[in-house]
C-alpha positions in Angstrom: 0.0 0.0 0.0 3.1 2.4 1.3 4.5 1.9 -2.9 0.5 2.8 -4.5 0.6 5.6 -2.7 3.8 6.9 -3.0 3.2 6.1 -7.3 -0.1 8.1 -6.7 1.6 11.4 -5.5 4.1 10.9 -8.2 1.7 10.7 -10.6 -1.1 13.8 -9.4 2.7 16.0 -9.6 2.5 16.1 -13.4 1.6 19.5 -15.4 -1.7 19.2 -17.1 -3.5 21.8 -18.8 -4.8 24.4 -16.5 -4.2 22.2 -13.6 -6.9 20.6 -13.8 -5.8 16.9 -13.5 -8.0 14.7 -15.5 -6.7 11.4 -14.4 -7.8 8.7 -11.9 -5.5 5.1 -11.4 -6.9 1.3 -10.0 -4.2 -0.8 -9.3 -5.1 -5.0 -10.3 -2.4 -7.1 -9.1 1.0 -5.2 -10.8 -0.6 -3.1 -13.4 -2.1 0.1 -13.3 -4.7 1.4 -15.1 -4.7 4.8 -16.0 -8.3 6.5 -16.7 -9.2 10.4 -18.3 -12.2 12.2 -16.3 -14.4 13.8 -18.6 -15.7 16.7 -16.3 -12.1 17.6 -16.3 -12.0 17.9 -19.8 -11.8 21.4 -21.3 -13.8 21.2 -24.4 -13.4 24.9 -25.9 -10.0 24.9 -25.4 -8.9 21.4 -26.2 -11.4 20.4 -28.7 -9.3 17.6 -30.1 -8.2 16.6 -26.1 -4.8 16.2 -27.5 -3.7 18.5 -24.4 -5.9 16.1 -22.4 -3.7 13.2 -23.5 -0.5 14.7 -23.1 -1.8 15.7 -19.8 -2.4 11.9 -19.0 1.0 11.0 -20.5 2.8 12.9 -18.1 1.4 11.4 -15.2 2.4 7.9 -16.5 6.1 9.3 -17.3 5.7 10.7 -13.0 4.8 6.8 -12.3 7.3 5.5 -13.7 9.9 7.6 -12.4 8.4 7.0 -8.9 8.3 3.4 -9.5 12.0 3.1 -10.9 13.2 4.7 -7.5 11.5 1.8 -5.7 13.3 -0.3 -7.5 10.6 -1.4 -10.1 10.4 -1.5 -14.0 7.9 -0.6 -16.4 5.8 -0.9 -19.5 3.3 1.2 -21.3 0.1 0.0 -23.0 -1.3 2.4 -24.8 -4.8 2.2 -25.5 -7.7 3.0 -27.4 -10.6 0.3 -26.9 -14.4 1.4 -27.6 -15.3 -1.0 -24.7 -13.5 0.9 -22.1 -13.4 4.9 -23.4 -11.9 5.6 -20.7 -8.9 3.4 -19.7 -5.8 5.4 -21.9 -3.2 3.2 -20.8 -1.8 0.3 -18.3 1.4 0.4 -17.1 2.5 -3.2 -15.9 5.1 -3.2 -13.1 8.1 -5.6 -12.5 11.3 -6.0 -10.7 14.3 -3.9 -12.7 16.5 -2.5 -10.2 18.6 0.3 -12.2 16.1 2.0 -13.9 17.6 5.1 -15.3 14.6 7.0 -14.9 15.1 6.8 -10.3 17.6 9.6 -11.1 14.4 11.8 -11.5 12.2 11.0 -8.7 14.3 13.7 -6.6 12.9 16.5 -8.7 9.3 15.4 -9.2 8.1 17.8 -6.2 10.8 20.7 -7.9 9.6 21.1 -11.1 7.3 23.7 -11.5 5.5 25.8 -14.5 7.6 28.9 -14.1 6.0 32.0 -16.1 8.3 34.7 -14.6 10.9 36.6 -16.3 14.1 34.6 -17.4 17.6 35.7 -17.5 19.3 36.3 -20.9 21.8 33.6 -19.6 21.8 30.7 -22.6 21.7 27.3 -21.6 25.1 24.8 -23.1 24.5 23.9 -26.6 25.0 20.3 -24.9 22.4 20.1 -22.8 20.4 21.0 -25.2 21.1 18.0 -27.3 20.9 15.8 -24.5 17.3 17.1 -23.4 16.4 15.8 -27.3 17.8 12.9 -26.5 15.7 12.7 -23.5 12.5 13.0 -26.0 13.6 10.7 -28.6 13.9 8.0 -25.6 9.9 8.5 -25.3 9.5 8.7 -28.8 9.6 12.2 -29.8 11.7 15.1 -31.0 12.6 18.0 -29.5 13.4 20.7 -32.1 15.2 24.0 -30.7 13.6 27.6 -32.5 17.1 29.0 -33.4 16.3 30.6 -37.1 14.8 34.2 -36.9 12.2 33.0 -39.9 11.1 30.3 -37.3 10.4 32.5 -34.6 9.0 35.0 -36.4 6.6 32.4 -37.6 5.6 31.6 -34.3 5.1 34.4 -32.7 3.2 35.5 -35.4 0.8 32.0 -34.6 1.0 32.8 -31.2 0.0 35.9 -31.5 -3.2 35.2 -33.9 -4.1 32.6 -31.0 -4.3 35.1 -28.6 -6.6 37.3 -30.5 -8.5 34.5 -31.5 -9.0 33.5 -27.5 -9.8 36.9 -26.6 -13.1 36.9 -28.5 -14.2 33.1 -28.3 -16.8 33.1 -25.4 -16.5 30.0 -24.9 -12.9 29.8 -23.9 -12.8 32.2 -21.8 -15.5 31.5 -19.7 -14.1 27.6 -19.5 -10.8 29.4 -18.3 -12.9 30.9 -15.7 -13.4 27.3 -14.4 -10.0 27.0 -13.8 -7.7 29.7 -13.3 -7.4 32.7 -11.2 -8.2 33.2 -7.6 -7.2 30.8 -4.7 -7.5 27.3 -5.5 -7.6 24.0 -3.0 -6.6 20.8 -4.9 -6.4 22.2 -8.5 -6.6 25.1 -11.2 -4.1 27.9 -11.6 -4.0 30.1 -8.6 -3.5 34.1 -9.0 -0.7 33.4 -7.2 1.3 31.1 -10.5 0.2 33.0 -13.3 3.4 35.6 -13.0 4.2 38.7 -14.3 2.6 40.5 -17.3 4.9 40.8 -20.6 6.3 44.2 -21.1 5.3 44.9 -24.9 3.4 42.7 -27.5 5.3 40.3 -28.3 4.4 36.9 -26.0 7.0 35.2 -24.0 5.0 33.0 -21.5 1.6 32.8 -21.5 -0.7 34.9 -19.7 -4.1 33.0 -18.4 -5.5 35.9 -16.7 -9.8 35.2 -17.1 -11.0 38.0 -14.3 -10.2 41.6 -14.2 -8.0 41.6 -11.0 -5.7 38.8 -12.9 -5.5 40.9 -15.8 -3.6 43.9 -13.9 -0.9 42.0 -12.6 2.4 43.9 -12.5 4.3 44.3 -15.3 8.0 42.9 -16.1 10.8 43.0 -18.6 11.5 39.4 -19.7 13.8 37.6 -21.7 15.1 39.7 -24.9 15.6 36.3 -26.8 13.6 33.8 -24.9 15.2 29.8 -25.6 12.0 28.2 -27.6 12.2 24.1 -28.2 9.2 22.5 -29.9 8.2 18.6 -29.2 7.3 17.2 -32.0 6.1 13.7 -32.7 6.0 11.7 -36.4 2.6 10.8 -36.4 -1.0 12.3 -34.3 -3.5 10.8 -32.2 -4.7 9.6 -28.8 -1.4 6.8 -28.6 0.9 9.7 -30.5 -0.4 12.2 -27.8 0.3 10.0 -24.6 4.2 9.3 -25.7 4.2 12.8 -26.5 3.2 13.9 -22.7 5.9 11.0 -21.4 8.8 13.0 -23.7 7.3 16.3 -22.6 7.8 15.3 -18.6 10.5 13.4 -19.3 12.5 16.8 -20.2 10.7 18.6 -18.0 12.2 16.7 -15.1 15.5 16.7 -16.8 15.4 20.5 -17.2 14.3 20.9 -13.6 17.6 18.5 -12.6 19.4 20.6 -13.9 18.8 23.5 -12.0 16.9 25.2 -15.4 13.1 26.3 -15.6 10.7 25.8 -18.0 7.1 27.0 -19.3 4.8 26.2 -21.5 3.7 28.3 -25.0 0.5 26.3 -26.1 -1.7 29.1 -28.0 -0.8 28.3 -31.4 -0.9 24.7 -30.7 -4.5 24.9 -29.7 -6.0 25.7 -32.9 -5.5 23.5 -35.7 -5.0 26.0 -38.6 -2.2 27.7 -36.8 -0.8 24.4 -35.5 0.9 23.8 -38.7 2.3 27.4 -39.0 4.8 25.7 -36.1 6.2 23.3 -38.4 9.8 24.0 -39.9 9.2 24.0 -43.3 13.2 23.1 -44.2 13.0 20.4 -41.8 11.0 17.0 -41.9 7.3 16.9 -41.5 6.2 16.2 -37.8 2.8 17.5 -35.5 3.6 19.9 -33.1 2.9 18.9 -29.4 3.9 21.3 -27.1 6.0 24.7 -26.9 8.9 24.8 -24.1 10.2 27.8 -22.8 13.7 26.9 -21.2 15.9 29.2 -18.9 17.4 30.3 -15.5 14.3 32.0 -13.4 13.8 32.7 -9.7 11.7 30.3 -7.5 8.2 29.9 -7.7 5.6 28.3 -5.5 3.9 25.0 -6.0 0.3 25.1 -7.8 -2.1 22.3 -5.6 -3.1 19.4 -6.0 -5.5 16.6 -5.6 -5.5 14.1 -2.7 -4.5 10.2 -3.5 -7.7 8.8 -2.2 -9.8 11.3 -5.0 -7.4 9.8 -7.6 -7.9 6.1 -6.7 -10.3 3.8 -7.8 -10.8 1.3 -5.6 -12.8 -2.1 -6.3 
């Protein structure tokens, strides 16, 4: 019982969008089954629920990090069966003492969604092929914005996302749901959504849905902020889940080593900018997530949900 519920708060420690923590786990003999919530689900602003799945991914990547550092080994079954909608995934346990990934499980409660200003300081053109390298072990790609056409590509996406957000109804009364104010066990709290961006151009992204949120202080960030996207070959529900393992996966390893990282997910959110993100010299792949990297200060945890409202017990 000690190990379930030690893989449990590994696993409710992962970023999802909004916080909102759309996952629930039932353990049956040395497997774990991994299940989406649908009232968690953010329909206006994840129509396709690929967020939702990378989400769910992430979680798995926590539980096996959690599980490696008890001295356990693990597999991932992805999933997509019409008779169980809900069951994404089962990760079956075993006995593989060594698992590379126990040199995480001291960061899982230090990483962090950081959206506060960055130094200019540039992280070693090293690391930054090793934290690829760290995607490509969960089968995906992690392709660093150096070319000014690139970035000016996607900020211009970014940019048309936020306008688009702005005046969709729908979205922003979701986000209402879910961010801003103080939150208990999940959501964004006032407290994590940062500093405002001094000028137009969007370096992290702001979630402010109520009027107080919105006049934050503002703060001069990063002149050139380090942009990697994670990309995958292929799409869907299975694509999406090894997407939110890689995504975690160099999350942690970013956090390791002592760097912070945020997310940039406007232009990903909406189909017909999605593939604006694309490099067009480069080969084909969908566009998962957009990672901010850096030095920042500290910032506090966001909450999160209890074991026992996680856990589904038979």
């Amino acid at each position: 019982m000690a190990d379930r519920e030690a893989l449990l708060r590994a696993a409710v420690l992962a970023p999802s969008i909004h916080n909102t923590q759309p996952w629930r786990f039932r353990f049956v003999e040395r497997t774990v089954q991994v299940f989406r919530v649908r009232d968690r689900e953010l329909p206006a602003e994840d129509p396709s629920r690929r967020m939702l799945f990378l989400s769910l991914g992430a979680s798995i990547l926590n539980l096996r990090v959690a599980a490696a550092a008890r001295g356990m080994g693990s597999e991932v079954r992805h999933l997509v069966d019409q008779r169980l909608p809900d069951l994404v995934a089962v990760i079956e346990l075993s006995l593989s003492p060594g698992e590379p990934l126990a040199a995480l499980a001291p960061y899982l409660t230090k990483r962090r969604t950081n959206r506060e200003p960055f130094t200019d300081e540039r992280l070693p053109a090293q690391a930054r092929v090793e934290l690829d390298l760290c995607a490509r072990v969960e089968g995906a790609v992690l392709q660093w914005i150096d070319r000014p056409s690139r970035r000016w590509w996607l900020q211009m996406a970014t940019n048309d996302a936020v306008a688009a957000d702005d005046v969709d109804a729908a979205r922003t009364a979701e986000r209402r749901l879910w961010v801003g104010g103080h939150r208990d066990s999940d959501g964004v709290p006032s407290s994590a959504l940062g500093s405002r961006v001094a000028g137009r151009s969007p370096v992290v992204r702001d979630l402010a849905a109520t009027e107080a949120d919105a006049v934050r202080p503002v703060a001069e960030f990063e002149r050139e902020p380090q942009l990697a996207v994670l990309a995958t070959r292929y799409d869907g529900p299975i694509e999406w889940l090894r997407a939110g393992q890689a995504l975690e996966h160099v999350l942690l390893e970013a956090t390791a080593r002592g760097w912070s990282t945020s997310l940039l997910n406007q232009a990903i959110e909406h189909e017909e900018l999605r593939v604006q993100i694309n490099d067009p010299l480069g080969p084909w792949q969908r566009p998962q997530a957009v990672i901010r990297f850096g030095y920042g200060p500290t910032v506090p945890p966001t909450p999160r949900r209890a074991v026992e409202d996680v856990l589904i017990r038979e």
